[in-house]
DRENVO-552723 format. One record per atom (N, C-alpha, C): residue in three letters; y, x, z. Coordinates in steps of 0.2 Angstrom, whole numbers, plus 5000, padded with zeros to 4 digits. Example, Ala and Ser with C-alpha at 12.3 -4.5 7.8 and 13.67 -1.06 7.14 Angstrom:
BEGIN
Ala497250665039/Ala497850625039/Ala498450665039/Ser498950645035/Ser499550685036/Ser500050645039/
//
This chain:
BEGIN
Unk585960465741/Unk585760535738/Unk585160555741/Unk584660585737/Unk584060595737/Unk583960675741/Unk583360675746/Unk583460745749/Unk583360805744/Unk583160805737/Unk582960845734/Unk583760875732/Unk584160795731/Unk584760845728/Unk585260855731/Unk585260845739/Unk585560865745/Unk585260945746/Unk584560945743/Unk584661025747/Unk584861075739/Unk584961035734/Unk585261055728/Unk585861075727/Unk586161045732/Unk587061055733/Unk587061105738/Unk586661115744/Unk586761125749/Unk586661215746/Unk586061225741/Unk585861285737/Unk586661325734/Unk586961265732/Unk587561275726/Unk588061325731/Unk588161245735/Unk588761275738/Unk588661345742/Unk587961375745/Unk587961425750/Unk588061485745/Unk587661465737/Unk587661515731/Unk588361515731/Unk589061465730/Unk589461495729/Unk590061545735/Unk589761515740/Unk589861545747/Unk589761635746/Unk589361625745/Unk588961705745/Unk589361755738/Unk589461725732/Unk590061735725/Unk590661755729/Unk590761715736/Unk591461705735/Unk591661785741/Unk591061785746/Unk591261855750/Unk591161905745/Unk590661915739/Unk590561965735/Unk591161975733/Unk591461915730/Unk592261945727/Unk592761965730/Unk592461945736/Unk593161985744/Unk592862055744/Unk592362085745/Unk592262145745/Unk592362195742/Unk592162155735/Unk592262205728/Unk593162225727/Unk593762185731/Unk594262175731/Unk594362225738/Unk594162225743/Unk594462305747/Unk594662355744/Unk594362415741/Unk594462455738/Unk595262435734/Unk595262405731/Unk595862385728/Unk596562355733/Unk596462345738/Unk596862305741/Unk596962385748/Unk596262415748/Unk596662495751/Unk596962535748/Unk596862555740/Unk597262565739/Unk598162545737/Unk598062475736/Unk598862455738/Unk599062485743/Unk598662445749/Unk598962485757/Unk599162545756/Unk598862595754/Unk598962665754/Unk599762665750/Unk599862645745/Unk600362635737/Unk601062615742/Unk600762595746/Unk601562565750/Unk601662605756/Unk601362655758/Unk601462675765/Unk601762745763/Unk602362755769/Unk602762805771/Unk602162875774/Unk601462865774/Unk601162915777/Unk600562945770/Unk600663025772/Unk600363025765/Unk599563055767/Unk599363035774/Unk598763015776/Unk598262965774/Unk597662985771/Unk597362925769/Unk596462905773/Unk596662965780/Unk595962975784/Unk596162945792/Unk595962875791/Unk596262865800/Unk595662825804/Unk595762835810/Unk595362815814/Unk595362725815/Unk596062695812/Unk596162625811/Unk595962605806/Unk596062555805/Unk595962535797/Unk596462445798/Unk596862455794/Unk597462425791/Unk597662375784/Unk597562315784/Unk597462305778/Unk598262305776/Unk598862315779/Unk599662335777/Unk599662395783/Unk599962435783/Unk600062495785/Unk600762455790/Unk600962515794/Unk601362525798/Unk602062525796/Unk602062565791/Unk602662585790/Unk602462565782/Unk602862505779/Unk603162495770/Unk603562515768/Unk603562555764/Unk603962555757/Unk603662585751/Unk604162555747/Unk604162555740/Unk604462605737/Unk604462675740/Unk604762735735/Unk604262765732/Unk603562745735/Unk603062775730/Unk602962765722/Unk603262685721/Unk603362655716/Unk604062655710/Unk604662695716/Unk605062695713/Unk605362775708/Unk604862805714/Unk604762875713/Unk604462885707/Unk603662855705/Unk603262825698/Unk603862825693/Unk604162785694/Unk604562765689/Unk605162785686/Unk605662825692/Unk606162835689/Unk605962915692/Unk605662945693/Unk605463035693/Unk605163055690/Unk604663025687/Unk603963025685/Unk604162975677/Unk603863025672/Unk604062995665/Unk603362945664/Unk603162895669/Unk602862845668/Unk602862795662/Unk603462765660/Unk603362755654/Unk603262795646/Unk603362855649/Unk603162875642/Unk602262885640/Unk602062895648/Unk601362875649/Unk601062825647/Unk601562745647/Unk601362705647/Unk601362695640/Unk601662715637/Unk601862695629/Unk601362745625/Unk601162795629/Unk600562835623/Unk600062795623/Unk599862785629/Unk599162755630/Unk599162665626/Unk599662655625/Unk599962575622/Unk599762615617/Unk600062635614/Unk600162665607/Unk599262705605/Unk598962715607/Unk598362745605/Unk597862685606/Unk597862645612/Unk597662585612/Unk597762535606/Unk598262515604/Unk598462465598/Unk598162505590/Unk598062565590/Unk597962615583/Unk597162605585/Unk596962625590/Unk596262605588/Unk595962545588/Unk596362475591/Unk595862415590/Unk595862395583/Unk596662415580/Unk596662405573/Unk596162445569/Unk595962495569/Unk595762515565/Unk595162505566/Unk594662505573/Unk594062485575/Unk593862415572/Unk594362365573/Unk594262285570/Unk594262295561/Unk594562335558/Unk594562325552/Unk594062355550/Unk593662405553/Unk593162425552/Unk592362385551/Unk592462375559/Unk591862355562/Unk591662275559/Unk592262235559/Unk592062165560/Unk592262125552/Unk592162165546/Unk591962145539/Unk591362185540/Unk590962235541/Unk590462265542/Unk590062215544/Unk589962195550/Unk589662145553/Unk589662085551/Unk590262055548/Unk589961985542/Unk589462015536/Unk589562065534/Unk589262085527/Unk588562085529/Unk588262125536/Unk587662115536/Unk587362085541/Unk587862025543/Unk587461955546/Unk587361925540/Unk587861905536/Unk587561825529/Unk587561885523/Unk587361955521/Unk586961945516/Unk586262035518/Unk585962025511/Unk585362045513/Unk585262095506/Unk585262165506/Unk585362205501/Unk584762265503/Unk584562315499/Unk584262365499/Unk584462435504/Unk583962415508/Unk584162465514/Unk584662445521/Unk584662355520/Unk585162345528/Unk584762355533/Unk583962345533/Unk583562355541/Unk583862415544/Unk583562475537/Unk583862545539/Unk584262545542/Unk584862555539/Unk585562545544/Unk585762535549/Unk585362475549/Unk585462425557/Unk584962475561/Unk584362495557/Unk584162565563/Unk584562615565/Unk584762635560/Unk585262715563/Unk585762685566/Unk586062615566/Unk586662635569/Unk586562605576/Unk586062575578/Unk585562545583/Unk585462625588/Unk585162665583/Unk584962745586/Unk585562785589/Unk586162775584/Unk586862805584/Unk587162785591/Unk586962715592/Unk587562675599/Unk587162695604/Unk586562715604/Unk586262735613/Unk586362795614/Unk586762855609/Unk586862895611/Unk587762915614/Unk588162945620/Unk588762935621/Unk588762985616/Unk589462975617/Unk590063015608/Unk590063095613/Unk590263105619/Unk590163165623/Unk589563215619/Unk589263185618/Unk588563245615/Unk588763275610/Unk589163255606/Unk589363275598/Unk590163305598/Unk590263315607/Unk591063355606/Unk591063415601/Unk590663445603/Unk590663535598/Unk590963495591/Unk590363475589/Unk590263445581/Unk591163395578/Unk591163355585/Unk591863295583/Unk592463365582/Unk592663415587/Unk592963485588/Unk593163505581/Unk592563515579/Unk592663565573/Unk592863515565/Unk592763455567/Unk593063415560/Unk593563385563/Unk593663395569/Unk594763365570/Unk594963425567/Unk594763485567/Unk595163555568/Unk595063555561/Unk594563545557/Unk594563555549/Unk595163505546/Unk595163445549/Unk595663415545/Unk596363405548/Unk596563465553/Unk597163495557/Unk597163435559/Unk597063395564/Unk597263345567/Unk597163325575/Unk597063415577/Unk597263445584/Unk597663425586/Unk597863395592/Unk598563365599/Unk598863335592/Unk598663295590/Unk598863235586/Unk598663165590/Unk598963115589/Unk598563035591/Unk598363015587/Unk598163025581/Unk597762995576/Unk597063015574/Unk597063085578/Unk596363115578/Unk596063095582/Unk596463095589/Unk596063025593/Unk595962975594/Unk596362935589/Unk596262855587/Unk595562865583/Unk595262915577/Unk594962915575/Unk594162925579/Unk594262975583/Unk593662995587/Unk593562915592/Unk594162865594/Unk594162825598/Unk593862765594/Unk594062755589/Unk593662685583/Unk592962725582/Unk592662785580/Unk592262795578/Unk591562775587/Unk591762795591/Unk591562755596/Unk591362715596/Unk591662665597/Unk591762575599/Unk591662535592/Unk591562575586/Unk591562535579/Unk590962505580/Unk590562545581/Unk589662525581/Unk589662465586/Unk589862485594/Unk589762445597/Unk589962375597/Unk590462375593/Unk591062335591/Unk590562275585/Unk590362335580/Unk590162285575/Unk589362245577/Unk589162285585/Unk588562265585/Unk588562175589/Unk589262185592/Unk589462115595/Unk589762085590/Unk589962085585/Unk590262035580/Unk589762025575/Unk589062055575/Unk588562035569/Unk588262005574/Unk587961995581/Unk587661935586/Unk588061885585/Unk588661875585/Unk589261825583/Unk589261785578/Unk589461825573/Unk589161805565/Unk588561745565/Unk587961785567/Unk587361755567/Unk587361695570/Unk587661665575/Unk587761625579/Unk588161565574/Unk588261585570/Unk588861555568/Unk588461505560/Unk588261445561/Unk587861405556/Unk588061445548/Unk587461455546/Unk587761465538/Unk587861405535/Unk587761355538/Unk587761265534/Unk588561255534/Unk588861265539/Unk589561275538/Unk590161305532/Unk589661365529/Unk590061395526/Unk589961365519/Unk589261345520/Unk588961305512/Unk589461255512/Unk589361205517/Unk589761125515/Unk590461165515/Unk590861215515/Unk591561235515/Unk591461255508/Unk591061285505/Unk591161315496/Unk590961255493/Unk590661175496/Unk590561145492/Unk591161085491/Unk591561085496/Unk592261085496/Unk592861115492/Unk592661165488/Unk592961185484/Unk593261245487/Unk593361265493/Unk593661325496/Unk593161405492/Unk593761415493/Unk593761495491/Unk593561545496/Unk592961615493/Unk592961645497/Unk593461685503/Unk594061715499/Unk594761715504/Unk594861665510/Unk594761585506/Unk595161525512/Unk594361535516/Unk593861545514/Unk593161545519/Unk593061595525/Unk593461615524/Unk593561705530/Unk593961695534/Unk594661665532/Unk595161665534/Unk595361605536/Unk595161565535/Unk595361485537/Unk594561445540/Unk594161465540/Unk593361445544/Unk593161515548/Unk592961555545/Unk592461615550/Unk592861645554/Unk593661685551/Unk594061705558/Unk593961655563/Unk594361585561/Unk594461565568/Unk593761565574/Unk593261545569/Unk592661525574/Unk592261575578/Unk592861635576/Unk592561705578/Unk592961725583/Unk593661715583/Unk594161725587/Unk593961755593/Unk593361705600/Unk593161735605/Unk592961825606/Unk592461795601/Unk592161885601/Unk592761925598/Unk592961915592/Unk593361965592/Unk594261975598/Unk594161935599/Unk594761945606/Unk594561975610/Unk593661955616/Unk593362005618/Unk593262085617/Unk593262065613/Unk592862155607/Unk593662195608/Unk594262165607/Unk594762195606/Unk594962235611/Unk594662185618/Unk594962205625/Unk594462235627/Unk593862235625/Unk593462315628/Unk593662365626/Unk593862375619/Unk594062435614/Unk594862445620/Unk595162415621/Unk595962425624/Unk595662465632/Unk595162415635/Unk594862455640/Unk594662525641/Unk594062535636/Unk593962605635/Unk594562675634/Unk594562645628/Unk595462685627/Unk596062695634/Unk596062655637/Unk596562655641/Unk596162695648/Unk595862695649/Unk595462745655/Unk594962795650/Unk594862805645/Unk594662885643/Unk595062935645/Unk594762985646/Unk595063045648/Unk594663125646/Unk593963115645/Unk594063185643/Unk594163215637/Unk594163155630/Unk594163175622/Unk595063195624/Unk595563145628/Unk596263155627/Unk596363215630/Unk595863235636/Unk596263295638/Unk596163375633/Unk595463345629/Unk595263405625/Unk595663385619/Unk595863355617/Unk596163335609/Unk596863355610/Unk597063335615/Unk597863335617/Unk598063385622/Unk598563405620/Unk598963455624/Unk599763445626/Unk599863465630/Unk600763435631/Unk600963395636/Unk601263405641/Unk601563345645/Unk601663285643/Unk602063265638/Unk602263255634/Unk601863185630/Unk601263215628/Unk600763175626/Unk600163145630/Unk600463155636/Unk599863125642/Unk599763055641/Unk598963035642/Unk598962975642/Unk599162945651/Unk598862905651/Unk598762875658/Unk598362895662/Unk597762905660/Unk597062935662/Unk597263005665/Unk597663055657/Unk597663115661/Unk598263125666/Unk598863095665/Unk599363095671/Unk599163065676/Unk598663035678/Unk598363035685/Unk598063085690/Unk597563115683/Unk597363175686/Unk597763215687/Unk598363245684/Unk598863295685/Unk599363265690/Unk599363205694/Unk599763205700/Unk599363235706/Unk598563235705/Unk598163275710/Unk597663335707/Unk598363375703/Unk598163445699/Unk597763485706/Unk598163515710/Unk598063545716/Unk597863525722/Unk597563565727/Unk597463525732/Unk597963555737/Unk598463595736/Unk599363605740/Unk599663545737/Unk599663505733/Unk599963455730/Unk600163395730/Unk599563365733/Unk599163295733/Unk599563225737/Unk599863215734/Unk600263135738/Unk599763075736/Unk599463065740/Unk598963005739/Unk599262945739/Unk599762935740/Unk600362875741/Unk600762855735/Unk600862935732/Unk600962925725/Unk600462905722/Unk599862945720/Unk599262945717/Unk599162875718/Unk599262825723/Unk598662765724/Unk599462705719/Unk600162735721/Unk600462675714/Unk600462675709/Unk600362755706/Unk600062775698/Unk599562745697/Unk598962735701/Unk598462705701/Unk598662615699/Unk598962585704/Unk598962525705/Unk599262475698/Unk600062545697/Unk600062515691/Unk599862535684/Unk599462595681/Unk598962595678/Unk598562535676/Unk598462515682/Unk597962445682/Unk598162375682/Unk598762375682/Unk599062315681/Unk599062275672/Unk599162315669/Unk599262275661/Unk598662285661/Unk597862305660/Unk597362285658/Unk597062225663/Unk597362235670/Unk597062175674/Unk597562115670/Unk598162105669/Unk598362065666/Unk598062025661/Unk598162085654/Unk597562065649/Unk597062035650/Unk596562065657/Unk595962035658/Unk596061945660/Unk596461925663/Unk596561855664/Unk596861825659/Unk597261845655/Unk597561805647/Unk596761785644/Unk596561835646/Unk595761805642/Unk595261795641/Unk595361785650/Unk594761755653/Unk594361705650/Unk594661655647/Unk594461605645/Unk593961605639/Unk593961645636/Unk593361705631/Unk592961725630/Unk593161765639/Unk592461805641/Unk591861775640/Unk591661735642/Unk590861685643/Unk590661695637/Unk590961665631/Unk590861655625/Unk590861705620/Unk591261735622/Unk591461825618/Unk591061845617/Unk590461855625/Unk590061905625/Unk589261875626/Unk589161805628/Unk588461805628/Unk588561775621/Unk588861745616/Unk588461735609/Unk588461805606/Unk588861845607/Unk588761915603/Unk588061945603/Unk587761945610/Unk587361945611/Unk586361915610/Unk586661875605/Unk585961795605/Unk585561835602/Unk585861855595/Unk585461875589/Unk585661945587/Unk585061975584/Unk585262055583/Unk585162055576/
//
């Protein structure tokens, strides 16, 4: 072995040495608050510092669960999750093949406004979103915030499924119409699949978003009842005579369990999801 690619390895391996402490530190914060999630103490200011506490248990979690209508939490935020990926997908990503492969009067434009549309957040135009939930009565509804939630992440969505598209040989599609396939079987049986990444990726940002928004839910939605996840977090720490951080850190922990999940079902995607999305605009 040649000194040049001894100090090649020597570069790799201390690079991935250094990856590897980075992931141990970004991982504290999450592993304090587990600590915290199991502790009998609903102190979270000590002079020590404990990566398990003193005293375990698990009533903080049990408490979550059977005192605390956690599930119903979890089935809103499902449930407004699943309404907007669908409707966000059906939107965005035939949008995004129409104006990757074809070329009509006025597609620059468009691609400019909606270029303009996505660097500004959806928070600027609450007055405006306000007054059209409330004209089309679809106040402390989920479907006016599925709507407000797709009309968000449509743009951003369609903007990573047209870089995708583009990535995507049009020589493919030609030798497939020359094989006699049909437009139908050419969407559905060639483009979905070769698309699958991004669009799996784009799904789970969209799930992501949704699932930790909070101000359009707490403004849209009213009622205990209808809390997402987001906002029953903040209403376990409403007050500051209140406050059990022991509780607050396993609503937290399991919160973040189904999208940390999701995120590893799909990790395999990620790389691909998102730097092809990105090649071409």
């Amino acid at each position: 072995m040649t000194g040049k690619k001894i100090k090649e390895k020597v570069k790799l391996i201390l690079l991935n040495i250094g990856f590897i402490l980075l992931s141990f530190l970004t991982l504290i914060p999450i592993l304090y608050a587990f600590s915290i999630s199991i502790s009998g103490s609903n102190s979270i200011i000590s002079t020590e510092f404990h990566i398990l506490p003193k005293t375990i248990t698990m009533d903080n979690y049990i408490t979550i669960l059977a005192e605390r209508p956690f599930g119903r939490w979890f089935v809103n935020s499902l449930l407004l999750s699943a309404l907007t990926v669908l409707l966000t997908m059906l939107v965005a990503v035939p949008a995004a093949y129409v104006f990757s492969r074809m070329r009509f009067v006025g597609r620059k434009r468009t691609l400019y406004i909606l270029l303009v549309l996505n660097a500004f957040p959806a928070i600027l135009s609450m007055f405006a979103i306000y007054r059209i939930i409330k004209t089309l009565n679809l106040l402390n509804s989920y479907m006016g915030l599925v709507f407000i939630y797709a009309g968000s992440m449509a743009i951003f969505v369609f903007w990573n499924m047209k870089g995708y598209f583009d990535s995507i040989p049009e020589a493919i599609e030609d030798a497939a119409r020359i094989d006699g396939v049909n437009d139908r079987q050419l969407i559905t049986k060639i483009v979905m699949p070769l698309a699958r990444p991004s669009i799996i990726i784009s799904s789970v940002l969209v799930v992501i978003y949704v699932w930790n928004e909070y101000i359009f839910s707490t403004v849209f939605l009213s009622g205990a009842e209808k809390n997402t996840l987001a906002v029953a977090l903040y209403s376990l720490q409403a007050t500051d005579y209140t406050r059990n951080w022991p509780l607050f850190s396993a609503a937290a922990i399991l919160t973040t369990l189904p999208v940390l999940i999701l995120f590893f079902l799909v990790q395999k995607y990620m790389v691909s999801g998102l730097s092809s999305g990105g090649v071409k605009g």
